[in-house]
Each structure stands twice: as structure tokens, then as C-alpha cells.
C-alpha positions in Angstrom: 13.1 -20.3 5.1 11.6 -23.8 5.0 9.3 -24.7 1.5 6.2 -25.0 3.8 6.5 -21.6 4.4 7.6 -20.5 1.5 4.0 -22.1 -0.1 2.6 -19.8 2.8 4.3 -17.0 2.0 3.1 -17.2 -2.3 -0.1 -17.7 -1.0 -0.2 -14.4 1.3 1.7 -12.5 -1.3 -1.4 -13.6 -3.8 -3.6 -10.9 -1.1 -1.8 -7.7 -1.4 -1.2 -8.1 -4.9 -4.6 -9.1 -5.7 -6.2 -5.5 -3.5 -3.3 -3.3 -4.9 -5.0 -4.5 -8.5 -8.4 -4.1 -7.7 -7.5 0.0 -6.9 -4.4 0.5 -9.2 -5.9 -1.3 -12.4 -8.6 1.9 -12.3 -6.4 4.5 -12.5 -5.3 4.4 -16.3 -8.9 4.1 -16.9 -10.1 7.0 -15.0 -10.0 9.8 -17.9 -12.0 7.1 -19.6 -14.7 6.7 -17.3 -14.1 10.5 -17.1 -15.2 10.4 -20.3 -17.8 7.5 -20.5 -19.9 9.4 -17.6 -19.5 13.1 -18.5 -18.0 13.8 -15.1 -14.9 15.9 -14.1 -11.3 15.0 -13.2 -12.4 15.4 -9.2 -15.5 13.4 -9.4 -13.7 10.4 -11.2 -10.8 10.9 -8.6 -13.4 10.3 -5.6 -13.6 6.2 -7.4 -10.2 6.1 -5.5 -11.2 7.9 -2.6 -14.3 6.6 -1.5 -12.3 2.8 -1.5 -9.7 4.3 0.7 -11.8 6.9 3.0 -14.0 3.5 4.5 -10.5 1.4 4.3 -9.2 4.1 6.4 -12.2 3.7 8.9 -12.3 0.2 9.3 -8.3 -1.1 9.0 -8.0 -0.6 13.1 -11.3 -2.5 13.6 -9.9 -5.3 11.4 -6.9 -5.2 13.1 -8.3 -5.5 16.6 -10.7 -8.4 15.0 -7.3 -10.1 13.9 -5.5 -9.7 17.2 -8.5 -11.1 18.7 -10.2 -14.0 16.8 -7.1 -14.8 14.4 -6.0 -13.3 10.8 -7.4 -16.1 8.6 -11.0 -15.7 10.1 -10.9 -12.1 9.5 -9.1 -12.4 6.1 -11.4 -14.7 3.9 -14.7 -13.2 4.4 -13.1 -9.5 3.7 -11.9 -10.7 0.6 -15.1 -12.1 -0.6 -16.7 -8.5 0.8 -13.9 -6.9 -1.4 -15.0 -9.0 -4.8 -18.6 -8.5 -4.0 -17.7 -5.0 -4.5 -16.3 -5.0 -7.9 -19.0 -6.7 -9.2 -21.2 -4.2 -7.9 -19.7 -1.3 -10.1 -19.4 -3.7 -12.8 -22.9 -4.4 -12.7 -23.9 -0.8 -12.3 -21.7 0.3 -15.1 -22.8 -2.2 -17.3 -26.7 -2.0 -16.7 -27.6 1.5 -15.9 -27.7 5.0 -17.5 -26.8 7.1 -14.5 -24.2 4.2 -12.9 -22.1 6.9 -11.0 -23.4 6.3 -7.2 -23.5 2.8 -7.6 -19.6 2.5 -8.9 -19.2 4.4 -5.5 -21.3 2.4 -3.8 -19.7 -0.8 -4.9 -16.0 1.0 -4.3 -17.4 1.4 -0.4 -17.9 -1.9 -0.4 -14.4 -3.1 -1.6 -12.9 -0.6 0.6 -14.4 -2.7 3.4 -13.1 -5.6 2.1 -9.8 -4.2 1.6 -9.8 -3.2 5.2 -9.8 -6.8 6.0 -7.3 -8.4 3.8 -4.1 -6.5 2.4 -3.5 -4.7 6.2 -3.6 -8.3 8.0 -1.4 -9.7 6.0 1.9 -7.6 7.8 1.3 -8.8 11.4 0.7 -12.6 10.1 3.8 -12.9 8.2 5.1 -11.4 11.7 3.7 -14.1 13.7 5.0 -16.6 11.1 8.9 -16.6 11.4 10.7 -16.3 15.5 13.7 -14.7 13.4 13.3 -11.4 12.4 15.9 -11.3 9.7 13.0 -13.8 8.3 10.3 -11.8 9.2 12.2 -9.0 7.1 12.6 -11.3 4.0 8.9 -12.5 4.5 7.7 -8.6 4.5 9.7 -7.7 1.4 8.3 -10.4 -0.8 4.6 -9.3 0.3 5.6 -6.1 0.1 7.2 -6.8 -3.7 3.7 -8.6 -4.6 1.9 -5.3 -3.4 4.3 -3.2 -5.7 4.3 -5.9 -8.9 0.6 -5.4 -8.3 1.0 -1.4 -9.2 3.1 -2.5 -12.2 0.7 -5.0 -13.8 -2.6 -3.0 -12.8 -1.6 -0.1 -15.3 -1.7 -2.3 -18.0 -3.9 -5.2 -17.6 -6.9 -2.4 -16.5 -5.4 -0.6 -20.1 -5.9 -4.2 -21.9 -9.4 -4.6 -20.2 -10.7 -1.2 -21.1 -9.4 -1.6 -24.3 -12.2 -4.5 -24.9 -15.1 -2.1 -22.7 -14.5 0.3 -20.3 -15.9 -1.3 -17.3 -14.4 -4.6 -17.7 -12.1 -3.8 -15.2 -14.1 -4.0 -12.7 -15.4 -7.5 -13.6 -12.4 -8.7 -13.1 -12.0 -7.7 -9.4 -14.3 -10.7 -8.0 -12.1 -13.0 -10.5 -8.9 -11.9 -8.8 -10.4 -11.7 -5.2 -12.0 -15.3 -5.7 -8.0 -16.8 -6.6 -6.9 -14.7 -3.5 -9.4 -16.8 -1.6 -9.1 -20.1 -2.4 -4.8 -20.1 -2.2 -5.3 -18.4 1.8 -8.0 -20.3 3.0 -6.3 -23.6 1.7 -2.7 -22.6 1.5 -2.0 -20.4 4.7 -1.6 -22.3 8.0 -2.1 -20.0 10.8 0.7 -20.8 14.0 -1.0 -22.1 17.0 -1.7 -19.2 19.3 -0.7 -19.7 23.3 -3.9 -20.3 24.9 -4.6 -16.8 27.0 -7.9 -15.5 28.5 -8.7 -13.2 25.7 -8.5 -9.2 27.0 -12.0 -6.8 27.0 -11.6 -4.3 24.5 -11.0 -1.8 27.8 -8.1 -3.7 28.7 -6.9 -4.1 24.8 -7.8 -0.2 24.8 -5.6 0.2 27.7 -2.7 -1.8 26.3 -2.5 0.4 23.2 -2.5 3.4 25.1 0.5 2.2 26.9 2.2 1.0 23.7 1.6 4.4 22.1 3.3 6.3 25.6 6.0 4.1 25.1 6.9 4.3 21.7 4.6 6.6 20.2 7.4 9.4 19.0 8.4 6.8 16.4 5.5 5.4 15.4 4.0 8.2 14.4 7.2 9.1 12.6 6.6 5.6 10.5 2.4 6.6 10.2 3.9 9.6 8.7 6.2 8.8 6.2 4.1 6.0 5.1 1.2 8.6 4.4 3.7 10.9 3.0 4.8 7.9 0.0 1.0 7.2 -0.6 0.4 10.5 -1.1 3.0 11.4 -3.4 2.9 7.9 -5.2 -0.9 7.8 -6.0 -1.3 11.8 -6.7 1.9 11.6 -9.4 0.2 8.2 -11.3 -2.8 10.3 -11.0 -1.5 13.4 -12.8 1.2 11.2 -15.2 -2.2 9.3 -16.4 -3.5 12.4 -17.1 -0.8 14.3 -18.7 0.1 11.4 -20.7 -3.2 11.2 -22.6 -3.6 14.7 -23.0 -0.8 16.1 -23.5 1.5 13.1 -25.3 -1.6 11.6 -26.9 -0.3 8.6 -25.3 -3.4 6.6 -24.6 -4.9 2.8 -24.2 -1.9 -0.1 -23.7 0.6 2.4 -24.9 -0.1 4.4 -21.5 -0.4 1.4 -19.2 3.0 0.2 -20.1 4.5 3.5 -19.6 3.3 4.1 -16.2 4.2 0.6 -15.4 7.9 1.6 -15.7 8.5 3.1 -12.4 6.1 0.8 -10.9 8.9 -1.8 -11.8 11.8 -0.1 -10.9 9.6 0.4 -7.6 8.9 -3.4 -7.4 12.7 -4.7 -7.9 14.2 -2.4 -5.2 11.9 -3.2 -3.4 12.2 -7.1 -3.5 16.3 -6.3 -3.4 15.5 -3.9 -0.1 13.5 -6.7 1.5 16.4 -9.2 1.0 19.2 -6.9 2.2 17.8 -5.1 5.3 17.7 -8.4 7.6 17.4 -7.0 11.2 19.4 -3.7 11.9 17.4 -0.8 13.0 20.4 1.4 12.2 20.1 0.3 8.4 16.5 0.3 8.5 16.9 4.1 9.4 19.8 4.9 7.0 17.7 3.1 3.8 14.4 4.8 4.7 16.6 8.2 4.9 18.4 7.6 1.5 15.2 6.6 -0.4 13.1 9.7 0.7 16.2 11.8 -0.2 16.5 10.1 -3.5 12.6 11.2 -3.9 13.0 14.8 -2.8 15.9 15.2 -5.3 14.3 13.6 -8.3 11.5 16.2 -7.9 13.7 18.6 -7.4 15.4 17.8 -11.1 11.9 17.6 -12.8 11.2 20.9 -11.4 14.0 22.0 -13.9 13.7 19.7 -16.6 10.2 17.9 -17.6 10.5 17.0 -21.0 9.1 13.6 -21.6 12.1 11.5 -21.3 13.7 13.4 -18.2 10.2 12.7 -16.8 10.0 8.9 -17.4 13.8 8.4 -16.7 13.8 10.8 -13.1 10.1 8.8 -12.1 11.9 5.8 -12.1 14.6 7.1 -9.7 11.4 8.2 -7.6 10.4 4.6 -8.0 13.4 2.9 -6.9 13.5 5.7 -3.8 9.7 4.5 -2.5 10.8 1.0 -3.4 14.1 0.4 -0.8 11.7 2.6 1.8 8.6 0.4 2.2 10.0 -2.6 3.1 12.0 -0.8 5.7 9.0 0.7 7.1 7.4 -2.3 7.5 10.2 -4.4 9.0 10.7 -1.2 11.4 7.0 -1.5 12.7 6.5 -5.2 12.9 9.5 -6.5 14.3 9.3 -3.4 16.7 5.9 -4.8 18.3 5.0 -7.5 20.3 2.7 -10.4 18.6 -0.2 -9.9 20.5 -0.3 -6.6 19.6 0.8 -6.0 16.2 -2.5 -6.6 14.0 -3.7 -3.4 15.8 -0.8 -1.0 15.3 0.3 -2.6 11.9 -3.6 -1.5 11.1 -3.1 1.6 12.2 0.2 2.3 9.6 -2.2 0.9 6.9 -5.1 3.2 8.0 -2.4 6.1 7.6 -1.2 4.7 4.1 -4.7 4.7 2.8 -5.0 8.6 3.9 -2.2 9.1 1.4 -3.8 7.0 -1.5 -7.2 8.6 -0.7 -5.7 12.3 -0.8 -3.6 11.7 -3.7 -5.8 11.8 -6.4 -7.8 15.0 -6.0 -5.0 16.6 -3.8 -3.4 16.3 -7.2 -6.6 16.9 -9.1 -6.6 20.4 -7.6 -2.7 21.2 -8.1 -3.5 20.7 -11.6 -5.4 22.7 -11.9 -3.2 26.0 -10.8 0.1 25.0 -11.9 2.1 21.8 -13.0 5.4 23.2 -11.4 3.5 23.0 -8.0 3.1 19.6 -8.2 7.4 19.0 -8.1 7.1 21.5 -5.5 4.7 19.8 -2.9 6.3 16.5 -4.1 9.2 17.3 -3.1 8.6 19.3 -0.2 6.9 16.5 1.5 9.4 14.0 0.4 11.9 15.9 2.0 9.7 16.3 5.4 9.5 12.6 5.3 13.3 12.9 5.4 13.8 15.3 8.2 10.8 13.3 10.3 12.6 10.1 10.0 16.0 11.6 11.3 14.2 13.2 14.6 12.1 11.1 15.3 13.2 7.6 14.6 16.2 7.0 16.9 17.3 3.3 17.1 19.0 2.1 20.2 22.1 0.1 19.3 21.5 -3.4 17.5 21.6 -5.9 20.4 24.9 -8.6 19.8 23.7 -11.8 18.1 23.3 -14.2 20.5 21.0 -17.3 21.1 19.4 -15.0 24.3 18.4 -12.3 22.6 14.7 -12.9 21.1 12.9 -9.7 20.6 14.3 -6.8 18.6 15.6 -4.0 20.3 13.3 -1.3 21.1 13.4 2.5 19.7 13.8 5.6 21.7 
């Protein structure tokens, strides 16, 4: 992978680290701003939500925008959108009585920035290398920055609250404005073949044709991406909560111990991205092995969940999700054609962000009945993830490595 790249590459990384930061940074805080507003565990959960319900919305647009006018035109201005939005709820939080609608209001707009930024980031590392064991490498370091941004936000948003309990919101424009200025001056775009640009009817058309093709396993990939979101940011949810009231483990102290899995996420996830290169087969068996790993750490807290077992058997679940996702992602990208692949790599983030948006109160709610049901539906869904990856994602044989052979092979 040549430097200039490389410079590219830090500078792309900077995006989905900087958006995983602006949502994940909030979570320790949220039986704060519980707290702070005199609002319930579901309300506070919705500050995730709402970011993630209008990301959900909007990540095929931006896609399709991407595809069609390029990823760097669509990528600035959402990030600015993005840190317009966290100074909204700062403001609000800082300046009014009542700031509730107005943290949600600021969290919409965010989520529209969001849209833009993290989600294009997939397809233009794609369009970046002609080698897909590249392409692979390039996906698991900007899919390493998106997890090393779950295991800093924890405790910087921990640090900031500590000083007030807004603050980290303040800092959202600060990180979006860095993400700016390395993309628009670091990131060159490739040159695009000069093609009469499609109508949306024809582009319409295209991705129905894509989805007839191939759409048995790419829904299998929308779904098990859901199914990690899901489970990932509905177990932070409850461990931020349990800690504090149960362990008395608040502040710092709790930001550094939910970063823990985070990092053991973040490493096998940078050591998965390295290892994968450009088998299908392997892309199948690791995505296999990590959900299994999930299911059966579950399956062992549901039998033991004292505090230690519970720390120790989350960072198994950690590594699990961590050797899946870049597998996911190599699966999908090097699986579409260029001129197509800001749409459907849109599409598997629109499905991720329905499993970070139903997390939290999913989890809220779960709580609420009984603790043991949260192993349970962790589990089970981890293990669904399993079984819907072995029948519905069936590579053909790995084509021989030859100078002919361009595109990766396709899946049944």
C-alpha cells in the first residue's frame, strides 16, 4: 500500500472514528443526563435513537448522492451538518431550563450529518485500491478507527462530564471540524471514467437487478450487521447502567471499564482486517466463528454474572464482533461493482444504525423484566446471526490468482 495512500487512508479513518465518538462518548453519560433532566432510562435512551432513526432514513440517499456526484462532495458538508448538531444540544443544554427537545433536535441534526460521512467512507476506500486483498486491509483500518472510537468515547465523554455534564456535546463540532479539514485536504478522490450519468429510474432499475441477483446474501450481511449493532449498543447500554447502580462504579472509573471490551473489540478487529485478504470462504468461516464466539459468551454469563466473569466473558464478546465486522465489510464491498457500491454499502449502514437505534431502549425495556433475559435475547440473536450466515451466504469457489482475474468472485 503506497504512503500516499496510506496519508489517505489516516485521513478517512479520522471520519468514522470522529461519528462513532460523537454517539458513543454519550452513552456513559446518559444516567447523568438521566439525572440532570429528571427523565427516565427510555427517554434518555431516545438521545441515541433519534441520531440513528434519521441516519437510518437518509444513509441510501447519501449513498445514491455519492454514487452520483462523488464521495468527497457529499462527505464535507455532512460533517459540518454533523458538528452543527452537537453544538445545538450543547447550547440547549447549557442555556435553557427545559433543554430536552432541543438535545433531540440537535441529535436529528447530527444524525443527518452522520448519514453523510461514516457510511461513505466503505465504498471510497473501495474505489481506492484495484486489489481487493487491499481493499480488505484498507476496510479493517477504517473499520479499527470506528471501533478505537467506541473505546476512547467511554472515557473521554466520562472525563468531559466529569468537568459538566454537557461538555460532551461541545466537543462534537471540535472533533467534526479536525474530521473536516484532514478529508477535504488529505483525501484525493480517483478520477472517475467519464459516463453519461444514469436517471434515478435507470439507477432505480440497476439496484433492482443487483438485489435479484444477489439479494439472498445481502440481506444475510444487512442482517447480521443489524444483529451486532443491536446486541453491541443494547449491552453498553445496560453495562453503563448496571455498573453505576449496582457496582457504584461511576465517572472515569466507569468509562475505563466499558472501554475494555471496546479494545479487545478494536485489536481483533485491526488483526481481522489484516488476515482476511480476499477469500470469500474465510470471510464466511471468520464471520461464523465470531458470532459463535458471541452466542457462547452469553450463553456462560447466563450461568455466571458476577462482576469479573462479566468483564472477562464481554471481552470474548468483544473480540467475537471484532474479527466479524471487517469481514462483513470486505464481503459487501469487494462483492459490488464501483459504480454501484455507495448505494448498497448505504444500505448495510442504514441496517447497522437500526441495530444502534433499537439497542438502547430494546434493552431499556428487558431491564426492566428481568436481567437473565437480556443473555437470553443476546444470545439468541447472536446465534441467528450464525445460522443466517451459513444459509444464506454461500461463496462460489475463490477464483485462481491470476493477472486476468479482476473482480471478486460472485456469491450464490
Amino acid at each position: 500500500m503506497e504512503s500516499r495512500k496510506k496519508l489517505d487512508l489516516l485521513a478517512l479513518s479520522s471520519v468514522p472514528l470522529v461519528m462513532t465518538l460523537g454517539n458513543s462518548m454519550l452513552i456513559p453519560v446518559l444516567p447523568l443526563i438521566s439525572k440532570k433532566l429528571n427523565i427516565g432510562s427510555f427517554q434518555v435512551s431516545l438521545i441515541i435513537t433519534v441520531y440513528s432513526i434519521v441516519a437510518i432514513i437518509l444513509i441510501p440517499i447519501a449513498g445514491y448522492l455519492s454514487d452520483r456526484f462523488g464521495r468527497k462532495m457529499v462527505m464535507v458538508p455532512c460533517l459540518i451538518i454533523a458538528g452543527l448538531g452537537g453544538a445545538v444540544s450543547g447550547w440547549a443544554s447549557w442555556q435553557m431550563e427545559d433543554p430536552f427537545m432541543f438535545i433531540l433536535i440537535g441529535r436529528v441534526l447530527q444524525g443527518i450529518g452522520s448519514s453523510g460521512a461514516a457510511p461513505v467512507v466503505i465504498p471510497l476506500v473501495g474505489d481506492m485500491f484495484k486489489d481487493d486483498e487491499q481493499v480488505s486491509a484498507g476496510l479493517g483500518l477504517t473499520e479499527t478507527a470506528n471501533t478505537a472510537g467506541k473505546v476512547l468515547s467511554p472515557i473521554i465523554g466520562a472525563v468531559l462530564a466529569s468537568f459538566l455534564w454537557f461538555l460532551p456535546f461541545w466537543f462534537i463540532p471540535f472533533f467534526s471540524l479536525i474530521s473536516v479539514l484532514l478529508v477535504f485536504f488529505l483525501v484525493k478522490v480517483p478520477k472517475k471514467k467519464k459516463t453519461e450519468k444514469q436517471s434515478f429510474k435507470e439507477f432505480a432499475h440497476c439496484i433492482k437487478d443487483i438485489f435479484k441477483e444477489n439479494g439472498k446474501w445481502l440481506s444475510a450481511v444487512f442482517a447480521v450487521g443489524c444483529i451486532i449493532m443491536f446486541v453491541l449498543f443494547g449491552v453498553l447500554f445496560y453495562l453503563s447502567d448496571m455498573l453505576e447502580k449496582r457496582y457504584n462504579i461511576d465517572g472515569i472509573q466507569k468509562g475505563l471499564v466499558l472501554a475494555i471490551p471496546l479494545l479487545a473489540l478494536s485489536i481483533s478487529s485491526y488483526v481481522a482486517g489484516k488476515k482476511i485478504g480476499e477469500s470469500k470462504q474465510l470471510m464466511k468461516m471468520v464471520i461464523v466463528i465470531g458470532m459463535g464466539i458471541v452466542t457462547i459468551s452469553f450463553i456462560a454469563l447466563r450461568v455466571q454474572h458476577s462482576f469479573l466473569y462479566l468483564v472477562a466473558f464481554l471481552v470474548i464478546t468483544g473480540i467475537g464482533i471484532g474479527i466479524t465486522l471487517p469481514s462483513l465489510d470486505a464481503i459487501i464491498t469487494e462483492g459490488i461493482e464501483k459504480e454501484h457500491r455507495g448505494t448498497i454499502t448505504s444500505i448495510y449502514s442504514s441496517m447497522r444504525f437500526i441495530g444502534v437505534a433499537a439497542g438502547p431502549p430494546a434493552y431499556a425495556y428487558f431491564m426492566t423484566i428481568s436481567e437473565h433475559l437480556i443473555y437470553y435475547i443476546s444470545g439468541g440473536v447472536s446465534f441467528l446471526a450464525v445460522m443466517i450466515v451459513m444459509l444464506f451466504i454461500k461463496p462460489k469457489n475463490d477464483p485462481q490468482k491470476d493477472s486476468d482475474s479482476k473482480r471478486m468472485p460472485k456469491l450464490a
